[in-house]
TORVEX-743050 format. One record per residue (C-alpha): x, y, z; residue in one letter. Coordinates in steps of 0.1 Angstrom, whole numbers, plus 2048, in hexadecimal, padded with zeros to 3 digits. Layout:
BEGIN
XYZA/...
END
This chain:
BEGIN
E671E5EAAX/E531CAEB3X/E4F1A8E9EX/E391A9E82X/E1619FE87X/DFF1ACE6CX/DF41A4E48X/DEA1BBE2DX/DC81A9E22X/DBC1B8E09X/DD31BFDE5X/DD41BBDC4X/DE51ACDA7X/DE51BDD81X/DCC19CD72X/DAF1AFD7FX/DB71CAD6AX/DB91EAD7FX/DD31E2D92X/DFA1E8D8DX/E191D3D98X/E231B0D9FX/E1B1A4DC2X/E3B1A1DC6X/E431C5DC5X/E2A1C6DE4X/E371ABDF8X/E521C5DF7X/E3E1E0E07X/E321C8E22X/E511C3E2AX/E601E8E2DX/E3B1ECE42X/E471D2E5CX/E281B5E51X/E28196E58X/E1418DE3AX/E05194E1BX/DE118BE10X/DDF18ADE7X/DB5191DE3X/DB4196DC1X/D9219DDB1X/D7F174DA9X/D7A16DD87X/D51169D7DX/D3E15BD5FX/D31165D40X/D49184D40X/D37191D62X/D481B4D67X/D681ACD52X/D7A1C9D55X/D841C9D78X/D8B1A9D7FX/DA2186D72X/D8C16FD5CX/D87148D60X/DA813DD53X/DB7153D61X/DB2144D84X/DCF12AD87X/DE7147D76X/DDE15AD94X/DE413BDADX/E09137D9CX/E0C159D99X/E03160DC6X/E1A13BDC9X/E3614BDBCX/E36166DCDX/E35154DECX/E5413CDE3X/E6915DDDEX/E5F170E00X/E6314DE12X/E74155E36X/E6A17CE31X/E43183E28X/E2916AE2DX/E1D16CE0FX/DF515AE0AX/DDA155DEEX/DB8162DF5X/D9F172DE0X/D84191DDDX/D68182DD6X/D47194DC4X/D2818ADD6X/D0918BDBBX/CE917FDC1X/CE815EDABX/D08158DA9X/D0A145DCDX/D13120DBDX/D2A127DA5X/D3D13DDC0X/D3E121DD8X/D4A107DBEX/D6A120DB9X/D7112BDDEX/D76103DE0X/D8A0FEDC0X/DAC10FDD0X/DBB111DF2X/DB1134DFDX/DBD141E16X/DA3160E1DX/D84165E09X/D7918BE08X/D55190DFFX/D4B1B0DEBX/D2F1C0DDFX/D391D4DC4X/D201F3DBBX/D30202DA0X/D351E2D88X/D171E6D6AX/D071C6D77X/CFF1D4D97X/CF11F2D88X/CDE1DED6DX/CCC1CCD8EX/CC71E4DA7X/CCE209D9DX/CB321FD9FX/CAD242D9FX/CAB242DC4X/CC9242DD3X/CBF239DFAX/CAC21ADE9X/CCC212DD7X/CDE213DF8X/CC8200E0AX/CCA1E7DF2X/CF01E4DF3X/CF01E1E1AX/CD31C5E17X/CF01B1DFEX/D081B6E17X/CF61A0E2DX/CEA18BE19X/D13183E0CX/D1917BE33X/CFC168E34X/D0B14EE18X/D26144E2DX/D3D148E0CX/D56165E1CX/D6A169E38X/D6C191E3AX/D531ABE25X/D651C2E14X/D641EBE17X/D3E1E9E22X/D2E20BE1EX/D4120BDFAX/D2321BDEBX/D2423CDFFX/D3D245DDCX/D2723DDC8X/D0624EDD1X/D19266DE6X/D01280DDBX/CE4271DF1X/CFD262E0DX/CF326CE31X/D02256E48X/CF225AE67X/CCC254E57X/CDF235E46X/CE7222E64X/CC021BE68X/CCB206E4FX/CE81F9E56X/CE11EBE74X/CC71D1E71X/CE11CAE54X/D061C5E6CX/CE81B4E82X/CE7195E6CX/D0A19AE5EX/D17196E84X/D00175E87X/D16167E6AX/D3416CE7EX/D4617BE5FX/D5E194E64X/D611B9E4FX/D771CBE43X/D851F2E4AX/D931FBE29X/DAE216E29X/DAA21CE05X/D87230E0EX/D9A253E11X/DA4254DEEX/D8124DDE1X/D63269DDEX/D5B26AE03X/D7A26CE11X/D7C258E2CX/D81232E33X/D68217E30X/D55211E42X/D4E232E53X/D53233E79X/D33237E88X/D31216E75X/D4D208E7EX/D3D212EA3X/D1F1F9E9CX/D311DBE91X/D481E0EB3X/D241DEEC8X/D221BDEB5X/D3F1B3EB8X/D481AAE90X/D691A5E8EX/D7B1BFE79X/D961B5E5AX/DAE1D1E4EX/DB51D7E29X/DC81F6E19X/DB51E6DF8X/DD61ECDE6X/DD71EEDC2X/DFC1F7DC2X/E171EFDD5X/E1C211DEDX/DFA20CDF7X/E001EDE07X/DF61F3E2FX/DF021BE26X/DDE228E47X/DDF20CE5CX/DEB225E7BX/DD2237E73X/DB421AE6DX/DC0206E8FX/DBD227EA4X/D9B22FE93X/D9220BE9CX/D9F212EC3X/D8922EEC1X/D6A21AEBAX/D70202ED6X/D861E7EC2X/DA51D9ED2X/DAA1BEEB6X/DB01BBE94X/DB119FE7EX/DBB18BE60X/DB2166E50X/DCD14CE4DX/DBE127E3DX/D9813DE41X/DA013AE68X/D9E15DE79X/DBB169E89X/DBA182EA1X/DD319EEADX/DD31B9EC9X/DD21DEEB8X/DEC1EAECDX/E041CDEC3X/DFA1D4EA0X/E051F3EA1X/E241ECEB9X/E301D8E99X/E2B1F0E7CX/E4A207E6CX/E40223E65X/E45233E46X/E5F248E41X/E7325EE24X/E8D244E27X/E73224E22X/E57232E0FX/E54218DF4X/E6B218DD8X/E51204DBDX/E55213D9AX/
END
């Protein structure tokens, strides 16, 4: 087995509210998975009790530094273990983002747009659904275009939620004057594995997609997006040879928001598989 290479880059910790174990628990996982690192991204806090179900609140954010810290003092020597962030993009909210994206020493900075959350319905939901689409692929842009992130998160994300008027193909007239100005930015995106386990069952963003960005040539992060531990790398194997497939031989992670990049075939020459006798043991 080759040396590990690769970071999970996108997980969670229970302070935003939906997810479940202690990072610790999936430092553990990286390691049984043959990572080099482990990427804590958990959901930012916002003001005013923006959306405060899902995610840590205000003083909550130096609990959540400690809490990523200590983690990495007890995997020291095994899994790299670094503090980054998801981070909602909202139109208005640009200044108070930037003021805490400087406050801590991040390490990656996801940017999301989040279609489900109420405030995101409050401002742009409408009866029509292709409008509402269009309008979440104009914010994704417009989140590169602020220079806040280093990766955007699962980027067709609302395909689950308006699944009902999703046709993919017609969408890309779209997308692509969109991935146009997100690849002038030079920020990356992210294929989430977590996409198969959500209402259109496959992972985000789709391929033909994923086919655009690669004639672009935006670099491409990968997340599992795990809320618990098992679920940390969950379908890389089979994300790095749908990325091969698109015309991507690299893969990348942040480290100090400095890209890092790594050949998909060395990637992949460095995972173990999983197996009955290491499937994560995380009650």
């Amino acid at each position: 087995m080759a040396a590990p290479i690769l970071f999970e880059s996108h997980s969670h910790t229970p302070l935003c509210k939906h997810a479940y174990g202690e990072p610790t628990e999936y430092a553990a996982v990286a390691q049984q998975r043959g990572l080099l690192g482990l990427m804590v991204t958990c959901h930012n806090p916002m003001p005013n009790g923006f959306s405060a179900a899902v995610r840590m609140s205000e003083n909550e954010l130096d609990q959540y530094v400690d809490l990523v810290a200590r983690t990495r003092d007890e995997w020291q020597g095994q899994i790299d273990v670094r503090l980054g962030l998801e981070a909602d993009y909202f139109e208005g909210y640009e200044t108070y983002l930037e003021k805490q994206l400087a406050s801590k020493d991040f390490h990656f900075v996801l940017g999301s747009v989040h279609p489900q959350i109420p405030e995101f319905r409050e401002k742009y939901w409408s009866d029509n659904l292709v409008d509402v689409q269009q309008t979440y692929f104009e914010l994704l842009a417009k989140s590169a275009e602020t220079g806040l992130f280093d990766s955007i998160a699962h980027p067709d994300l609302i395909k689950n939620f308006t699944s009902e008027a999703w046709h993919p193909t017609r969408m890309l007239d779209v997308i692509c004057p969109a991935l146009d100005r997100i690849a002038a930015t030079g920020v990356a995106m992210e294929l989430n594995t977590s996409g198969v386990n959500k209402t259109v069952s496959e992972m985000n963003p789709f391929p033909a997609m994923l086919a655009e960005m690669r004639l672009r040539n935006i670099p491409v992060t990968l997340g599992a997006d795990a809320h618990v531990a098992e679920r940390v790398a969950d379908g890389y194997e089979t994300a790095m040879r749908l990325l091969e497939n698109c015309g991507y031989t690299h893969v990348n992670f942040f480290l100090k928001r400095e890209r890092q990049e790594v050949a998909i075939e060395d990637a992949l020459a460095s995972l173990v598989p999983l197996t009955s006798s290491n499937e994560p043991n995380v009650s």
